[in-house]
N, C-alpha and C positions, 0 to 999 in steps of 0.2 A: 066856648068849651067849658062843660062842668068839670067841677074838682072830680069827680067820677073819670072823666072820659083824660082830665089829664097826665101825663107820664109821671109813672113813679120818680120823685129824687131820689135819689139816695145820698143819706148824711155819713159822715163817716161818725163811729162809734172811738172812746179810746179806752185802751189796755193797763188794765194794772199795774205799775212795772215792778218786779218783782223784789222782795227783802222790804219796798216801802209801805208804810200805814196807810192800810186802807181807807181811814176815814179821812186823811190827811189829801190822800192823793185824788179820792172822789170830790173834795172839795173843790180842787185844784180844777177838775172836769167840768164840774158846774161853773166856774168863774169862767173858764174858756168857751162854756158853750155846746161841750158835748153832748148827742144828742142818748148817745147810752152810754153805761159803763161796765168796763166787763171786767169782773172782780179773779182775784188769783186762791186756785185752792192753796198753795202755800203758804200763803198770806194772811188769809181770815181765821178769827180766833172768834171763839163764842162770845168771849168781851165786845168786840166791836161787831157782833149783829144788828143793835139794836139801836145803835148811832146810824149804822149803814141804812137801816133800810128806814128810822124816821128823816134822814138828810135826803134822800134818794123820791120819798114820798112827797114831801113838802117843794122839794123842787120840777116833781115832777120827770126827775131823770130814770130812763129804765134801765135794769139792770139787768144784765146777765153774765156767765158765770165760766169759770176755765179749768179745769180738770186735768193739766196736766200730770204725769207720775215722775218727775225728777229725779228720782230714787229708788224707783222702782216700786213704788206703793200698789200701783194699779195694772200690775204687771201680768197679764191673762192669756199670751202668747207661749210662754215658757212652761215648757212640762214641768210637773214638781219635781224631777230626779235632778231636774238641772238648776234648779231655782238659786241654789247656794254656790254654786261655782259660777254664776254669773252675777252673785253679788244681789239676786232680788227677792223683794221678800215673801215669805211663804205665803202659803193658799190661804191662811183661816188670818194673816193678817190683813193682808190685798181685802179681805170678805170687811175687815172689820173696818180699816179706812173709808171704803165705799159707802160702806153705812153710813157714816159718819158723814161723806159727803153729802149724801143727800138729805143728810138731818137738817145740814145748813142753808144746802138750799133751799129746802120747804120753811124753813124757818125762816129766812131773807124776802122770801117768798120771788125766789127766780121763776120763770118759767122756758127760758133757754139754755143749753149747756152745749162746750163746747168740749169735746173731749179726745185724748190721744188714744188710740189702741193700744198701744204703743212705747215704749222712749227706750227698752233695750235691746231690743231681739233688730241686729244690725240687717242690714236690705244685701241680699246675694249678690256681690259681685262677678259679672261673666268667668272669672278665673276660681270661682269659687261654689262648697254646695252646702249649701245648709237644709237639712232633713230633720225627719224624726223618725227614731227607733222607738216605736211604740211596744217591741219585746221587754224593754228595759224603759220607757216612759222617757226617753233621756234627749239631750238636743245633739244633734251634729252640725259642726260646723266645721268643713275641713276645704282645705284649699286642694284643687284637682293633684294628683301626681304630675311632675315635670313632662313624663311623655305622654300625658293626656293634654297639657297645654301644646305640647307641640305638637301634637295632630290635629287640635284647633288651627292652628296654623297654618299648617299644610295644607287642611280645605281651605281656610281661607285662601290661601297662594294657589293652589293647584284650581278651584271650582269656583274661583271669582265670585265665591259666596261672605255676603253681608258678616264680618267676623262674630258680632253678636250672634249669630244662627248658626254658626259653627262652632262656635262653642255651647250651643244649647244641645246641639245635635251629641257633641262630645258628652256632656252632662247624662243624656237620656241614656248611653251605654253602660257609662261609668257607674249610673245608681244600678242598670242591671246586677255589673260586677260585686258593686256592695253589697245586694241581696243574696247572691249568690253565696258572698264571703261567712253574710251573718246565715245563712241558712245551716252551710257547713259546721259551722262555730257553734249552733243552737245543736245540732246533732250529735257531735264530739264532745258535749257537755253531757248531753241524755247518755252516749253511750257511757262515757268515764262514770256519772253516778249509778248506771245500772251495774258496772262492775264493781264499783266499792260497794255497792250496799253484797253485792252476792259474795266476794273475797274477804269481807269482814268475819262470815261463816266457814270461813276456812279454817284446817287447821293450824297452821302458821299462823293464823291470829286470834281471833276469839273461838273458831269452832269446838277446839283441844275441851275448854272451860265448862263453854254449855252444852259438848255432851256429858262431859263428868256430871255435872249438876243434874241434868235430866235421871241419868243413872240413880244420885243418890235422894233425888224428889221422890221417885217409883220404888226404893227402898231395894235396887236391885243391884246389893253388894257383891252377887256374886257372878258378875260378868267383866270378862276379864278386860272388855272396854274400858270399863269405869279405871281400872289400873294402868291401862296403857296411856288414858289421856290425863290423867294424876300427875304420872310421870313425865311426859311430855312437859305438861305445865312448868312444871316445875323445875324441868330442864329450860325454859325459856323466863323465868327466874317473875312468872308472872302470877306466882300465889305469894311470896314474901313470909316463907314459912322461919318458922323461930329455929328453933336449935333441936327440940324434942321432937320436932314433928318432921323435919328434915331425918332425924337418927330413922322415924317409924318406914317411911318412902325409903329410906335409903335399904334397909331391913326387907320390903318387899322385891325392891327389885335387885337385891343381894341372893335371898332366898329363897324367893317363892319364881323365879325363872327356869323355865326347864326347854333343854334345846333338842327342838325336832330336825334332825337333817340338818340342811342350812340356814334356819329360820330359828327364833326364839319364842314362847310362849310363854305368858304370866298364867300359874294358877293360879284360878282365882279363888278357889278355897281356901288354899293357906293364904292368899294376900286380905281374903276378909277375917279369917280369924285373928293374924296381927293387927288386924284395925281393932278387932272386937277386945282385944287383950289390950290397946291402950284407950279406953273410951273414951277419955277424957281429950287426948288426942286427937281422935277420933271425930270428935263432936266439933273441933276447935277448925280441924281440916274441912268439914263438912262446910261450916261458917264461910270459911276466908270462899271458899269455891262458890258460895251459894254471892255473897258479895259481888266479888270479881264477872260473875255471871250475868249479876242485874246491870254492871258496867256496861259491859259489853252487849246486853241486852238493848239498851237505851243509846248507845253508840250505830246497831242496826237501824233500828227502827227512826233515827234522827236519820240514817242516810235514806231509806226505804220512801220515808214520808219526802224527804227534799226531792229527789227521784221522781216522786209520786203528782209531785205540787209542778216540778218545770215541765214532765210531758205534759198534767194535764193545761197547763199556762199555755205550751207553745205549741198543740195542737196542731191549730191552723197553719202551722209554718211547717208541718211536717209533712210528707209523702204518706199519701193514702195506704198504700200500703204497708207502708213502717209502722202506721197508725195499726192496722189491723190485726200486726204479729206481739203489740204489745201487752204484758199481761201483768198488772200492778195489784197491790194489796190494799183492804180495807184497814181502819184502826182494829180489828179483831183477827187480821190476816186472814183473809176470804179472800179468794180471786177475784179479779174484776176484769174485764176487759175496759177500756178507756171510754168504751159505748157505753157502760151502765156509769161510769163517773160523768160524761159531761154527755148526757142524752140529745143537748143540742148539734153534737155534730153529725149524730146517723138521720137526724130531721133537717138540718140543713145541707146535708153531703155535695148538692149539685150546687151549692154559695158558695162552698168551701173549697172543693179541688175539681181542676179539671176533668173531663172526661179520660184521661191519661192520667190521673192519680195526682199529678202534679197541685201542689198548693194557688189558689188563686191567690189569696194573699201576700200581700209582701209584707217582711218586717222592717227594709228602709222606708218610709214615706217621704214622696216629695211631687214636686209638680208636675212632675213630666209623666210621672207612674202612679200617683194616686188616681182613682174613679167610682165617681158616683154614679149609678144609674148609665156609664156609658160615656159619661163627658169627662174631662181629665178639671181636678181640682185641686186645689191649696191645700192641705190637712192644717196648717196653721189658721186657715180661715175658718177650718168647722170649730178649731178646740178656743177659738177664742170666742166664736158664739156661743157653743158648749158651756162658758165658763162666764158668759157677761152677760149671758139671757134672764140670771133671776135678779138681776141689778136693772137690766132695760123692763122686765115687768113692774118693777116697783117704783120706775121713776113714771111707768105708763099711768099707774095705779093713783099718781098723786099732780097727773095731767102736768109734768117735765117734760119737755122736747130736747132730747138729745141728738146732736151731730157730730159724729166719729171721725176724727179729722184725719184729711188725706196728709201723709207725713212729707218729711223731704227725704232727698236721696240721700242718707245715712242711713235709712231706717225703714225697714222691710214691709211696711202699710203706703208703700208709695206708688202703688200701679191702678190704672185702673180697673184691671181685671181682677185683683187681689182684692180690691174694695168694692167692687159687683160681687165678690163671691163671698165676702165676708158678711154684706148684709144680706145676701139672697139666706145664706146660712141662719143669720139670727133672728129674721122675720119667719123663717121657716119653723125654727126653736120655738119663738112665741105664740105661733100658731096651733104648734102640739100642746101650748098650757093651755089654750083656748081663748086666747085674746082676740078681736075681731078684727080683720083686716082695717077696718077702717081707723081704729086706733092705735093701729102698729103705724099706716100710712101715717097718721098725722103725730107722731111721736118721737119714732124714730127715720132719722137721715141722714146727710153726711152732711159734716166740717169741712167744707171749701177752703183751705188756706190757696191765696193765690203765689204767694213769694212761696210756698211749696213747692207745688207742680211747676213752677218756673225752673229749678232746679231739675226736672224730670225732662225739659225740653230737649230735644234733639238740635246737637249741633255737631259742627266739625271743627276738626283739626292736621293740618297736616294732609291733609284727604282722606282722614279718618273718623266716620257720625261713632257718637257716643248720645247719650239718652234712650229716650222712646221714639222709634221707629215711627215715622208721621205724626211724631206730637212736636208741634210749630211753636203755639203757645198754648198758656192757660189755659185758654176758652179750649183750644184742642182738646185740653186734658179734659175737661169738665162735658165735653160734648160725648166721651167715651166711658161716664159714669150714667149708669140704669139706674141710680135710685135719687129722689128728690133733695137737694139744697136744700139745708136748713139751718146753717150757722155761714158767715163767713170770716175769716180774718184777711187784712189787704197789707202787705208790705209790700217793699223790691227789691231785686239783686239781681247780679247779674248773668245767674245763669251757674258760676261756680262753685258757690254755697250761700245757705238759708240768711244773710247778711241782716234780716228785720233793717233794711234802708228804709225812710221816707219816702211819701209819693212823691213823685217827681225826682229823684235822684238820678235815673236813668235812662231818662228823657235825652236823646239827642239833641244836637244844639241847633236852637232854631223851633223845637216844638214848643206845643206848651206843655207846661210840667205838669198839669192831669191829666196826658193825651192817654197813659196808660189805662189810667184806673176810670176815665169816660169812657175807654171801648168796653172794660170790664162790666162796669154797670150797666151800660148798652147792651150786653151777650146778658146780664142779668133781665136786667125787664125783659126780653123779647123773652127769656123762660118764667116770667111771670113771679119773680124771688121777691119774696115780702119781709123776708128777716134780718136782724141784722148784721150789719156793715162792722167792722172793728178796727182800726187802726194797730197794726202790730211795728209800725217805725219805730226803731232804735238811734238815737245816737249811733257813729260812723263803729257798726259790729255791736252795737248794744253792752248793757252788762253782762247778757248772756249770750246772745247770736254769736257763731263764730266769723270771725274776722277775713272780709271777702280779699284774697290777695290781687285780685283789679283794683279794688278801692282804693287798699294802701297802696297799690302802684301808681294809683289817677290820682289821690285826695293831695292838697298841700296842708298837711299837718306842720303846726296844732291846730294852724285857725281854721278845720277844717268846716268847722259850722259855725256860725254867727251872723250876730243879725242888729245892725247898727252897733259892731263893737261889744255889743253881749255874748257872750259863751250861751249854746245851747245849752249847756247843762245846766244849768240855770232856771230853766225852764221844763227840765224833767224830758226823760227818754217817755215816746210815744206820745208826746203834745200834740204840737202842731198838724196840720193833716196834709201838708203839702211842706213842699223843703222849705225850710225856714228862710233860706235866702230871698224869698219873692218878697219886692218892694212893694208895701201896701200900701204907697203914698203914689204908684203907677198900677189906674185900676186897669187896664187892656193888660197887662201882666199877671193880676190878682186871680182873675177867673171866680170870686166868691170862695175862693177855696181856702184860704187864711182863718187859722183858729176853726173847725171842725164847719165851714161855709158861714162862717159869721167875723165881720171885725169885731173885737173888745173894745175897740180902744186905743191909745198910743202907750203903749208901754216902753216906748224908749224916749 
């Protein structure tokens, strides 16, 4: 057999572990034997580039690279209206870190990356909906009302239906209702600004002012309007006249009032001649009125324009025919109908509302109710391509291969239909920059974590499945992803959280301790994976993994890991590639698997 015709091994790679010196801990990888090293973006500093990659060179170790956002650095999920009340940070920072990453990398000179979509936007729990209101750009996250959970229930009890599916079914009505709620909400706002902007012109409020003002603009003192809305004013205590000019007002409508029947009348001859007799006065009242006027002027025209700005925003949310009766102003107050402001919607009419007028659009987005072209989609899967497509061109641009790693079940990049739709989305994005399919294939792909989708596996309880519906194990998971592996990382746990265990940790007794991760690698070659392998083993919950309550239930702490009377820690979280416990003095127990498939040595 040619080394051609032989099966791939696969070695295992090791992990940065995080807070420690890179150059410190790659050393450590090269003594042990690892065959790559997969460096941490929190970790690397531009000081230690140039150690890294002459140590890495010299020894011939490859390197690749990890991208998680801890912090919310790389945060592309999250609309910007929510950004700040989930604590992540803004658009033009997220822009500037990324840069920044791949400065290093091309500098290090990686050419694999391993990257999270991901680390805040939490994964929908069945009792729960998380959407987006794309009226307001904003996130939702709200847990169903109590008697929407218990009509979950009751299908499930009464139609002996799968409770996950009953509760999905619940979700698809409830976003109707939400749409409904915001559609109402979006109309009651249109109608409230259409009435302030038009009651602002009342009399009771600004009207009184600027018809006065109009009056003395046209020099037309001798209409008895111009005195009736003086006086009004002034009775609403909304000119702030001094003492002389109150006597003059007071003077007119003392004197110059003459009563018809049962009605009063200002003349307004004698009320212009006592203006013309105090001019000074006169001149003073004119002022304060012409002031008060431009207030109230730019008070309209603020509400007019707000008015003007949410129909034409919300549009699409509106009833065809509400659209049609509506009739808004330009900046010079010209009529418009909403067809001469947003032309796109008499060109698009049969996108936009049904045949029945009704809006095709919705303003909740979510899974059950969004649609592309007829198939039901993610909208979190378009806006994060939408938003990672000029960061995936540019790592295409400098021949990076990035893998967008499938998350665990904390965190909403965990299905595999959400991760088929997220890169169907972003190879579609790079296609409209005009990137060639063939360099999107060979660029961009997914992050295989396996101690992930282990967490996504279906199991029971009680006689109760929770997980993913026919996903058994990993390779399940990985068999339900459409697009090509191109990173992996391999830890284990037990199924109830992301633990970063050791291989072999979870091994039944009686196997051997890389029964796991040899079927893994087995499911790998038969799909032909050539990249690499990474060890993400933690010490028992790691510094960072959270802490598996089986573990602490099974482990006998403290001594929970050692190896001839040595503490693993000792040895540093994500060493070893198999449990540390395997006696390397019994090689039918070793399987080559000690120290990344190589012994070092006796170090104890």
């Amino acid at each position: 057999m040619t080394d051609e015709e032989a099966p791939k091994k696969y070695m295992l790679g090791m992990a940065h572990p995080l807070g420690e010196p890179a150059v410190s801990t790659l050393n450590r990888a090269i003594n042990w034997g690892a065959p790559q090293f997969e460096l941490g973006a929190a970790d690397i500093t531009r000081t230690g580039i140039q150690a890294v990659k002459e140590l890495s060179r010299i020894n011939k170790m490859e390197l690749t690279y990890h991208v998680p956002s801890y912090q919310g650095e790389l945060e592309f999920m999250i609309p910007d209206n929510s950004r700040q009340q989930m604590r992540a940070h803004s658009k033009e920072d997220t822009k500037r870190y990324m840069d920044t990453q791949i400065q290093y990398i091309k500098e290090i000179d990686v050419k694999n990356v391993m990257m999270h979509p991901t680390t805040m936007m939490p994964a929908e729990e069945p009792d729960t909906i998380i959407a987006y209101d794309q009226s307001s750009d904003q996130l939702i996250v709200q847990k169903l009302p109590e008697d929407e959970i218990k009509k979950a229930e009751y299908i499930t009890k009464t139609q002996k239906k799968d409770w996950r599916d009953a509760y999905e079914n619940v979700k698809k009505d409830y976003i109707k209702e939400l749409n409904n709620e915001f559609q109402r909400k979006i109309g009651a706002q249109i109608g409230q600004l259409l009435h302030q902007s038009e009651m602002y012109s009342e009399p009771q409020y600004g009207g009184s002012i600027l018809k006065a003002n109009n009056y003395f603009e046209s020099n037309n003192t001798k209409n008895e309007e111009l005195y009736t809305n003086l006086i009004r004013s002034h009775g609403k205590g909304e000119l702030m006249l001094n003492e002389s000019e109150k006597k003059v007002l007071e003077k007119i409508e003392r004197d110059c009032i003459t009563q018809e029947g049962f009605s009063a009348r200002i003349n307004a001859e004698k009320a212009e001649k006592v203006l013309k007799e105090n001019s000074e006065v006169f001149n003073s009242i004119k002022n304060k009125v012409k002031d008060r006027a431009e207030q109230w002027d730019y008070v309209i025209e603020t509400q007019k324009k707000q008015y003007n700005d949410t129909v034409v925003k919300y549009a699409e949310f509106i009833p065809k025919k509400f659209i049609e009766n509506i009739t808004i102003h330009d900046e010079k107050g010209k009529k418009l109908s909403l067809k001469d402001m947003r032309p796109d919607l008499a060109e698009n009419e049969n996108k936009i509302w049904n045949s029945d007028g009704a809006p095709k659009q919705q303003i909740v987005l979510h899974r059950t109710n969004y649609e592309v072209n007829g198939e039901k989609k993610d909208p979190f899967a378009k806006k994060f391509a939408d938003e990672f497509a000029p960061f995936a061109e540019k790592a295409i641009k400098e021949g990076i291969t990035i893998g967008l790693e499938v998350m665990d079940r904390r965190y909403y990049c965990s299905t595999p239909e959400f991760m088929n739709q997220m890169m169907d989305s972003l190879k579609e994005n790079l296609k409209q920059k005009g990137i060639s399919e063939e360099k999107i294939e060979k660029h961009i792909g997914l992050g295989f974590d396996y101690g992930h989708a282990n967490t996504m596996v279906e199991y029971e309880v009680d006689g109760k499945k929770y997980g993913l519906k026919g996903i058994t194990s990993p390779e399940k998971f990985a068999e339900k992803l459409k697009h090509d592996i191109v990173h992996v990382h391999y830890s284990e746990n037990w199924g109830d959280t992301d633990a970063h265990l050791p291989v072999g940790r979870t091994t039944k007794e009686g196997e051997a301790p890389d029964k796991k991760f040899k079927e893994f690698t087995n499911y790998l070659r038969s799909k032909g994976y050539e990249g690499p392998i990474i060890s993400e083993g933690f010490l028992a919950g790691g510094k960072i993994a959270p802490i598996s309550y089986r573990e602490a239930a099974t482990a006998a702490m403290p001594g929970f890991y050692s190896a001839y009377g040595t503490p693993t820690g000792t040895l540093a979280a994500m060493g070893p590639s198999y449990q540390i416990a395997l006696d390397p003095l019994h090689p039918d127990k070793n399987r080559e698997g000690y120290f990344f498939g190589r012994w070092a040595g006796d170090f104890f």
